[in-house]
VOKENU-241388 format. One record per residue (C-alpha): residue number from 0; residue in three letters; chain; x, z, y. Coordinates in pm, whole numbers, plus 50000, padded with zeros to 5 digits. Each point is the difference from the previous one (the first is absolute). Layout:
BEGIN
<node num="NUM" residu="ALA" chaine="A" x="X" z="Z" y="Y"/>
...
END
This chain:
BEGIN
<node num="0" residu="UNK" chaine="A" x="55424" z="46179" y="52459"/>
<node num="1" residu="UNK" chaine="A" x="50282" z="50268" y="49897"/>
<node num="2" residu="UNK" chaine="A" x="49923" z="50180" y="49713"/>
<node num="3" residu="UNK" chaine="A" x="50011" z="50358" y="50221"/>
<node num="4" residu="UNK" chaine="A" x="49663" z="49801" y="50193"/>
<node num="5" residu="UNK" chaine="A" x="49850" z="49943" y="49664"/>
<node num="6" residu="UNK" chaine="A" x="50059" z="50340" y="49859"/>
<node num="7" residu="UNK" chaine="A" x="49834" z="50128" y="50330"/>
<node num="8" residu="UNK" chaine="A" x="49711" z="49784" y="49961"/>
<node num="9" residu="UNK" chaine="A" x="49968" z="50071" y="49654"/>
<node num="10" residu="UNK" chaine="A" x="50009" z="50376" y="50018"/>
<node num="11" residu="UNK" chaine="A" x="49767" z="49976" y="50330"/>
<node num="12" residu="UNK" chaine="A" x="49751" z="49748" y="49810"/>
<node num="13" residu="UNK" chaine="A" x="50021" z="50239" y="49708"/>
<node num="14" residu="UNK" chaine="A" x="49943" z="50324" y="50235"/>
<node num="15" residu="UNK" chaine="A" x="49726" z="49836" y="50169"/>
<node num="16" residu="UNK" chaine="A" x="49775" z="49914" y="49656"/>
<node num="17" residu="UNK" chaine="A" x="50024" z="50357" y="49931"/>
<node num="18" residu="UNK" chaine="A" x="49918" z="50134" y="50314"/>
<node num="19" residu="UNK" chaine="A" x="49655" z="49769" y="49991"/>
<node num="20" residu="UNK" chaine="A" x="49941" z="50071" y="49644"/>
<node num="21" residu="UNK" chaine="A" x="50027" z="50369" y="50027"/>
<node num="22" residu="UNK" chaine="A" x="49776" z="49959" y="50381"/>
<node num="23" residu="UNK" chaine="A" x="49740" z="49810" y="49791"/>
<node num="24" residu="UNK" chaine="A" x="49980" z="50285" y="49710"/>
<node num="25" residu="UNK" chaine="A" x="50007" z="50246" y="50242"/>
<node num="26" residu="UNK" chaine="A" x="49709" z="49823" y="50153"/>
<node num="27" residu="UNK" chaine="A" x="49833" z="49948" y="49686"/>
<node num="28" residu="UNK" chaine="A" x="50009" z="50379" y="49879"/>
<node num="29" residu="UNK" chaine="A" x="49919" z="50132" y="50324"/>
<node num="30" residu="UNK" chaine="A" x="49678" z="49751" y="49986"/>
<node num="31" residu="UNK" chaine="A" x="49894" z="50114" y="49600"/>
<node num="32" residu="UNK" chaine="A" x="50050" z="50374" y="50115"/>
<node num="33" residu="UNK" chaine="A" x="49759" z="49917" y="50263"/>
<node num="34" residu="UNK" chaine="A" x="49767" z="49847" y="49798"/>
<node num="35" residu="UNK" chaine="A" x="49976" z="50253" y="49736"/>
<node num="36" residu="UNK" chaine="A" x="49945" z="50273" y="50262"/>
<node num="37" residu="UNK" chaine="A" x="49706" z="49791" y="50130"/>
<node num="38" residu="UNK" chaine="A" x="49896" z="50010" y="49655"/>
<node num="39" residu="UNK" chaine="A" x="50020" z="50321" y="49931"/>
<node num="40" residu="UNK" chaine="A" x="49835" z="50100" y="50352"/>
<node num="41" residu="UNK" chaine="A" x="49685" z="49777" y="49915"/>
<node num="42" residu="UNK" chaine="A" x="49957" z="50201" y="49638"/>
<node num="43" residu="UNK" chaine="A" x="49992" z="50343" y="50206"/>
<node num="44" residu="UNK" chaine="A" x="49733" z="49838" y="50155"/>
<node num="45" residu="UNK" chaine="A" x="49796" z="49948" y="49705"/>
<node num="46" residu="UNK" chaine="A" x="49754" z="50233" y="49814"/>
<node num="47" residu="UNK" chaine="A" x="50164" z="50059" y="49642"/>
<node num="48" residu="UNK" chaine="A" x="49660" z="50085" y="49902"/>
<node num="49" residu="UNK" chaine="A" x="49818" z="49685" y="50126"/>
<node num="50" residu="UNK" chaine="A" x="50208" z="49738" y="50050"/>
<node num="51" residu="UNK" chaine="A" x="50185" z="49750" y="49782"/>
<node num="52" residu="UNK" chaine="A" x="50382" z="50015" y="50000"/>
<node num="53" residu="UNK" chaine="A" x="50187" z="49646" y="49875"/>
<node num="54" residu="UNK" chaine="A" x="50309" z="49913" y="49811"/>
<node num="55" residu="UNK" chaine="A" x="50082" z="49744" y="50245"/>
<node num="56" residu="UNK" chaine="A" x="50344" z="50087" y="50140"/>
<node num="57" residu="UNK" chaine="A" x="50111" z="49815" y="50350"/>
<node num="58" residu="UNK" chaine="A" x="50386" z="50101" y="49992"/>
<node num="59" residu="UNK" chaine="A" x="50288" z="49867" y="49778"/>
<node num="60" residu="UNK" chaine="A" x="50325" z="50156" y="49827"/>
<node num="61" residu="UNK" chaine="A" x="50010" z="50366" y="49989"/>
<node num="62" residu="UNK" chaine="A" x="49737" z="50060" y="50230"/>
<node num="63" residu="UNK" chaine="A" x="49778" z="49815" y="49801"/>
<node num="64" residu="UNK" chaine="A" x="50056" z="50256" y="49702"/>
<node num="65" residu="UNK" chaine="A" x="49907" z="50287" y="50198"/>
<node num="66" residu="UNK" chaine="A" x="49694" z="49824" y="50187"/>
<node num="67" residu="UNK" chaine="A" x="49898" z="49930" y="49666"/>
<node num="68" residu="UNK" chaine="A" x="50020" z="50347" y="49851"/>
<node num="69" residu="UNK" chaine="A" x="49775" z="50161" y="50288"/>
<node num="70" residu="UNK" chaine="A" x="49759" z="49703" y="49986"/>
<node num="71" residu="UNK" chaine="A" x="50010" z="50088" y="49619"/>
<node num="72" residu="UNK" chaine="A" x="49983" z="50387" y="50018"/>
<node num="73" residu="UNK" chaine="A" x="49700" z="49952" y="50199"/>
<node num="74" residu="UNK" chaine="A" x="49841" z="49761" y="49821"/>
<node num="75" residu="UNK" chaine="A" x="49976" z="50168" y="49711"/>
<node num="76" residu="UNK" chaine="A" x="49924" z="50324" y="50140"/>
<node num="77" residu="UNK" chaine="A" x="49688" z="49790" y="50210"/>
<node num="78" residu="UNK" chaine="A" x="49865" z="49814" y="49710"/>
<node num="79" residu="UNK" chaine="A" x="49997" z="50368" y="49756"/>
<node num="80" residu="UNK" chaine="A" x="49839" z="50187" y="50319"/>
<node num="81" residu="UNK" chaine="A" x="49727" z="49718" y="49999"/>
<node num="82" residu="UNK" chaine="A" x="49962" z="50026" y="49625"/>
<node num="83" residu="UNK" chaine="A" x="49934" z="50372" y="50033"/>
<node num="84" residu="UNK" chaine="A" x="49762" z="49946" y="50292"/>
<node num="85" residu="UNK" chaine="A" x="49808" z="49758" y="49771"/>
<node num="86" residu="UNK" chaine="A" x="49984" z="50258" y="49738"/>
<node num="87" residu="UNK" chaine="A" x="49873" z="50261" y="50209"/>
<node num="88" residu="UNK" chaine="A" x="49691" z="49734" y="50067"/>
<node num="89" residu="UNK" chaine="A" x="49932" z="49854" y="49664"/>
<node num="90" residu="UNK" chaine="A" x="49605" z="49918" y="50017"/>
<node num="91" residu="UNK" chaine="A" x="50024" z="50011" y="49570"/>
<node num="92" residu="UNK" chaine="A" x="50143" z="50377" y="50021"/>
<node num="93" residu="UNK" chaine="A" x="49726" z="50085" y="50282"/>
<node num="94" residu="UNK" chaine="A" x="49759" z="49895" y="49746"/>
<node num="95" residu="UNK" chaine="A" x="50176" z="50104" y="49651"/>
<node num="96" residu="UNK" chaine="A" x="49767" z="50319" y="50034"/>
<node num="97" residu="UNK" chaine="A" x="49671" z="49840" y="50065"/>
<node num="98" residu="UNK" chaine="A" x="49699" z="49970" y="49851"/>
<node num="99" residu="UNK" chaine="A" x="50026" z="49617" y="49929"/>
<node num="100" residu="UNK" chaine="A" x="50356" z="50020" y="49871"/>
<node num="101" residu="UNK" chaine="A" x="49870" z="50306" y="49755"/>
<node num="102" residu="UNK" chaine="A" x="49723" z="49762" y="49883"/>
<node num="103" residu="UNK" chaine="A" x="50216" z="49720" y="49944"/>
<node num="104" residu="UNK" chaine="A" x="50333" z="50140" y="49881"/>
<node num="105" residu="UNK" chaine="A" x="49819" z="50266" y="49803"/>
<node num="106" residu="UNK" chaine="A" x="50021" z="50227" y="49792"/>
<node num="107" residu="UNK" chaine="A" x="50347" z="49958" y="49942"/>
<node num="108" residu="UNK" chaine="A" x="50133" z="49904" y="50295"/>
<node num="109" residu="UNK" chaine="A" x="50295" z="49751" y="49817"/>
<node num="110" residu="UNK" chaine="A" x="50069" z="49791" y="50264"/>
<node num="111" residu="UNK" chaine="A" x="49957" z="50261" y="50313"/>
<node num="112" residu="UNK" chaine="A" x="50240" z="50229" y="49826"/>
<node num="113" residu="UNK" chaine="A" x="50284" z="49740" y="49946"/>
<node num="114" residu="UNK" chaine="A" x="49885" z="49865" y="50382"/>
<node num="115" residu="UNK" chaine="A" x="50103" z="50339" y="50133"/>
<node num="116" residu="UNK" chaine="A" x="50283" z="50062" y="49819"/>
<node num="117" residu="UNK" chaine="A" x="50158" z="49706" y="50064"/>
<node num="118" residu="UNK" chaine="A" x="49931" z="50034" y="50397"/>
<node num="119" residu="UNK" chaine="A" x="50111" z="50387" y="49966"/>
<node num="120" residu="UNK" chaine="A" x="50380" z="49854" y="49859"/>
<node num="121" residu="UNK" chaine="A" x="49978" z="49695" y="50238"/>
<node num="122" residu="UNK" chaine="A" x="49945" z="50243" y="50294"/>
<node num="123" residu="UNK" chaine="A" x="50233" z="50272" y="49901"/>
<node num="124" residu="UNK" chaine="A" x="50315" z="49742" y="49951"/>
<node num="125" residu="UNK" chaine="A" x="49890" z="49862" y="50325"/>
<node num="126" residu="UNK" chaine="A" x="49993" z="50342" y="50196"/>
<node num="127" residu="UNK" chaine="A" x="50322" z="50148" y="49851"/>
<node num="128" residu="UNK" chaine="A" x="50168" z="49655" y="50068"/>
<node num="129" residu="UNK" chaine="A" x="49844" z="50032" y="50395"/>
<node num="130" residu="UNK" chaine="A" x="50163" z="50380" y="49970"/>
<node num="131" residu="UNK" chaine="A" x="50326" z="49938" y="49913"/>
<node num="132" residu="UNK" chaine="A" x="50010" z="49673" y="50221"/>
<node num="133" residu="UNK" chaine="A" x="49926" z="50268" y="50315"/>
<node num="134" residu="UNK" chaine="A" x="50316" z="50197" y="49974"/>
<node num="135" residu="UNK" chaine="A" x="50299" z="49907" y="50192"/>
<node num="136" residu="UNK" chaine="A" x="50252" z="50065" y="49725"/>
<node num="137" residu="UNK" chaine="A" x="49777" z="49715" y="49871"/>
<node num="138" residu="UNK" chaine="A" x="50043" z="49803" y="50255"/>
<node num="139" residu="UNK" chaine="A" x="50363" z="50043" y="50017"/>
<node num="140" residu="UNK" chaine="A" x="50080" z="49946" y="49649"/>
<node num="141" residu="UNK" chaine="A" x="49789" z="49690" y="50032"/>
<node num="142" residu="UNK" chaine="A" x="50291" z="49819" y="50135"/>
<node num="143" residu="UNK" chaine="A" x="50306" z="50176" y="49853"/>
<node num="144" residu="UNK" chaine="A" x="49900" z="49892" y="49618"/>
<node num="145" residu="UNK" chaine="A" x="50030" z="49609" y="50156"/>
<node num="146" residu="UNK" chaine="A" x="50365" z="50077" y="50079"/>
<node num="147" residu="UNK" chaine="A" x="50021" z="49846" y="50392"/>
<node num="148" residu="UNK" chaine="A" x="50250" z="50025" y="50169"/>
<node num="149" residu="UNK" chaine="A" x="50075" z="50289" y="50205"/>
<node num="150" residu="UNK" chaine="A" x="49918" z="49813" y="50339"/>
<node num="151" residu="UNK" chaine="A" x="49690" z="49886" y="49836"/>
<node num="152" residu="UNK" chaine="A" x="49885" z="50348" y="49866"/>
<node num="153" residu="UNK" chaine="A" x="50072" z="50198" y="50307"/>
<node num="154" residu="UNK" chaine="A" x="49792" z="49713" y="50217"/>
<node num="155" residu="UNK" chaine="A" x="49699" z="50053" y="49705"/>
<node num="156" residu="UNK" chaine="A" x="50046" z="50376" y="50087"/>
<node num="157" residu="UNK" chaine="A" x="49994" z="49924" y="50392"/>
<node num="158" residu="UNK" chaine="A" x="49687" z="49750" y="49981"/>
<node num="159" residu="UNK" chaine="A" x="49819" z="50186" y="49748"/>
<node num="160" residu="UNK" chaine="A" x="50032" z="50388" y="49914"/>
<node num="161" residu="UNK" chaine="A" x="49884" z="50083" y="50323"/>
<node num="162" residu="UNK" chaine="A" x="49769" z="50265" y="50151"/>
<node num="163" residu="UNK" chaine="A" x="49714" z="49743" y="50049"/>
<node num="164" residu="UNK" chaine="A" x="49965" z="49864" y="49574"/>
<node num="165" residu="UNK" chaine="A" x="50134" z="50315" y="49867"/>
<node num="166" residu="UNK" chaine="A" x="49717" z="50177" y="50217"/>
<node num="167" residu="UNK" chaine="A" x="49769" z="49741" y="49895"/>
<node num="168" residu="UNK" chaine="A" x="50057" z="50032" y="49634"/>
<node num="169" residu="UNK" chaine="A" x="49976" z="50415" y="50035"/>
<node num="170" residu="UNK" chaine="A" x="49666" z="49967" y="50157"/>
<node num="171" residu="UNK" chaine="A" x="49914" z="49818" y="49717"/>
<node num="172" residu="UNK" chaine="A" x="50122" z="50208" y="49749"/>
<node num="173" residu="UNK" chaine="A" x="49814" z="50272" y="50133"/>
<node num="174" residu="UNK" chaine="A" x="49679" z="49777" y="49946"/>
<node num="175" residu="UNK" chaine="A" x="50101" z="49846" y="49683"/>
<node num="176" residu="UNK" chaine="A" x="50050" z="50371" y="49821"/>
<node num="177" residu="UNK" chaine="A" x="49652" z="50064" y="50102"/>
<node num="178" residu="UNK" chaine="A" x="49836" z="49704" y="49903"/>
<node num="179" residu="UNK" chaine="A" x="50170" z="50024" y="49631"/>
<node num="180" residu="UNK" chaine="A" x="49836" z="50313" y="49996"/>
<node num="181" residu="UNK" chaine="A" x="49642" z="49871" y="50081"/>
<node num="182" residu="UNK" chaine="A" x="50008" z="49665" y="49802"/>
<node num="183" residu="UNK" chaine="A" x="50114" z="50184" y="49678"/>
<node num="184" residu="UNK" chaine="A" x="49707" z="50276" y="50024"/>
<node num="185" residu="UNK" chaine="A" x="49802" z="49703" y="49999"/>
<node num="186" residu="UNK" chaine="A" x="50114" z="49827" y="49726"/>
<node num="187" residu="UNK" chaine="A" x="50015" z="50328" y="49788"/>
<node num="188" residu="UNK" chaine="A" x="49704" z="50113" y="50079"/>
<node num="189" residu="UNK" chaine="A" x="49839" z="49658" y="49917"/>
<node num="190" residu="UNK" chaine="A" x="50176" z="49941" y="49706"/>
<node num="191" residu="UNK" chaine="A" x="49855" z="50404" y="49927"/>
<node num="192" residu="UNK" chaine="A" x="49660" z="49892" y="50019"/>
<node num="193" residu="UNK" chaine="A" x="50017" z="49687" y="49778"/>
<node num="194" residu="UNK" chaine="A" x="50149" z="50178" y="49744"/>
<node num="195" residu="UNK" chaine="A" x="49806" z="50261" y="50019"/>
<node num="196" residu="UNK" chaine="A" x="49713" z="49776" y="49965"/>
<node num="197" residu="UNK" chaine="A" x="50136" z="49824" y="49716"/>
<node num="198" residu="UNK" chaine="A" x="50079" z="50275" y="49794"/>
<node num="199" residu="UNK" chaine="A" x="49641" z="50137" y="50003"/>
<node num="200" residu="UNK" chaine="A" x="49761" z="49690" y="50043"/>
<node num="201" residu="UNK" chaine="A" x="49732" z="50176" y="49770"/>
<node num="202" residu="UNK" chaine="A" x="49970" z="50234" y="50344"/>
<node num="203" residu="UNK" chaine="A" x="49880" z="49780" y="50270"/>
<node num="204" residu="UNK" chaine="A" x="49810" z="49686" y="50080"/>
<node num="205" residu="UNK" chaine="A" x="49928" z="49801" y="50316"/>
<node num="206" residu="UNK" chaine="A" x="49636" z="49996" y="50125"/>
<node num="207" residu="UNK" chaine="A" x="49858" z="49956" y="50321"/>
<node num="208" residu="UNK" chaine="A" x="50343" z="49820" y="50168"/>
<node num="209" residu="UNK" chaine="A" x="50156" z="50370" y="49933"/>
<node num="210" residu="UNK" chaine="A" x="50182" z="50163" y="49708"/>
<node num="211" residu="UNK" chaine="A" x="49827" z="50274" y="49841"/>
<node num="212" residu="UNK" chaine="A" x="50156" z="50264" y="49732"/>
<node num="213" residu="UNK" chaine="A" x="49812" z="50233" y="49737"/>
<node num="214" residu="UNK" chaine="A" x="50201" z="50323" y="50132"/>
<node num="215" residu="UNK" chaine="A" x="50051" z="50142" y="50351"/>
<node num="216" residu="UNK" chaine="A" x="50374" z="50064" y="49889"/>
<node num="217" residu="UNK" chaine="A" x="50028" z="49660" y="49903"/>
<node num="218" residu="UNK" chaine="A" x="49877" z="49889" y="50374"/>
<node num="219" residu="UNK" chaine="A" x="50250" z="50299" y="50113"/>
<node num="220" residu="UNK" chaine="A" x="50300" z="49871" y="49883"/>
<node num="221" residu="UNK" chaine="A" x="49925" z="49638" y="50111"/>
<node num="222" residu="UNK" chaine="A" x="49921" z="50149" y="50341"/>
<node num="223" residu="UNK" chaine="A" x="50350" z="50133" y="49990"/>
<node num="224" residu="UNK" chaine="A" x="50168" z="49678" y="49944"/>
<node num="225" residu="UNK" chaine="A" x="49789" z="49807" y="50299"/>
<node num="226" residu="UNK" chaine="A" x="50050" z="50342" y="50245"/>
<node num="227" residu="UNK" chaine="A" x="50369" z="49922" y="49956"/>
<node num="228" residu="UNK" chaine="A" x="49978" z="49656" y="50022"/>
<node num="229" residu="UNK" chaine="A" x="49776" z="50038" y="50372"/>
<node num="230" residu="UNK" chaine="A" x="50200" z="50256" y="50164"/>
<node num="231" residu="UNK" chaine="A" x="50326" z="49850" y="49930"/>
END
């Protein structure tokens, strides 16, 4: 064979392994894009509020990074949702008030106080956390302080800060401001009448499954505190 044949066949060999590698990467990006907008399509399917949301991640490379940080974002922002809705139905804090806790935990209330204010921070990191987590300059500087790639950024953008989550995340902001509202008259306004209790337990006694104070004013200003708590 000349050596002009085997420089053909060498460059054509040559020309023909890149041609298949870059077909098969090609092929391979085209199918991990695909994949991670299947992903992506099943979590705008789900109900943030309900349902659970994985880590497990499906696609590979760079996709992989961004499939993660969505699967992440919403995570986080499912699990702290659920945490507040768990709050909002504590049986204990239903009960903190009652006539059983009073006879129990009373006069001074020690452990019901420190209960409540330890829920009150617990709920109040979780809310403002839930708060921030529903703004879209959130959700776009999410990905920017990882440093991606521009490609990788702009398709996070493109498969995620879109009218359907960011909608979904101003609904619930709407709810979330209102709730905060609610749950922390109720914690005051318990943590009001323990104290209040505590600091005068010469005042009132329990008789009869009901509490019962010398003075009207006395059974005024508790009044107060439970009105609050009832029509919040």
């Amino acid at each position: 064979m000349s050596f002009s044949k085997k420089v053909f066949y060498s460059i054509f060999f040559i020309s023909l392994d890149i041609f298949l590698i870059y077909g098969i990467c090609t092929v391979y990006d085209a199918t991990m894009l695909n994949t991670l907008r299947r992903e992506v399509n099943l979590l705008e399917n789900k109900e943030i509020t309900k349902d659970s949301f994985s880590y497990k991640v499906l696609t590979r490379g760079g996709y992989a990074k961004i499939e993660e940080a969505i699967k992440e974002y919403l995570y986080d922002y499912s699990s702290l949702f659920q945490d507040v809705l768990k709050s909002m139905k504590d049986e204990k804090l239903k009960k903190v008030l009652s006539y059983d806790n009073y006879l129990n935990d009373g006069p001074l209330f020690e452990k019901s106080i420190s209960y409540l204010e330890k829920e009150k921070d617990k709920f109040n990191k979780n809310i403002d956390q839930l708060l921030f987590l529903s703004s879209e300059d959130s959700m776009k500087s999410y990905v920017n302080q990882k440093g991606y790639q521009e490609y990788y950024q702009k398709l996070y953008e493109e498969l995620f800060i879109t009218d359907h989550f960011i909608n979904e995340f101003k609904d619930n902001e709407s709810l979330l401001e209102s709730v905060k509202v609610k749950m922390n008259t109720i914690y005051d306004n318990s943590l009001g009448v323990l104290r209040f209790l505590a600091s005068d337990t010469e005042n009132w006694k329990l008789e009869d499954g009901e509490i019962k104070f010398q003075t009207q004013a006395l059974y005024d200003q508790y009044m107060t505190y439970i009105s609050q708590i009832t029509n919040s």
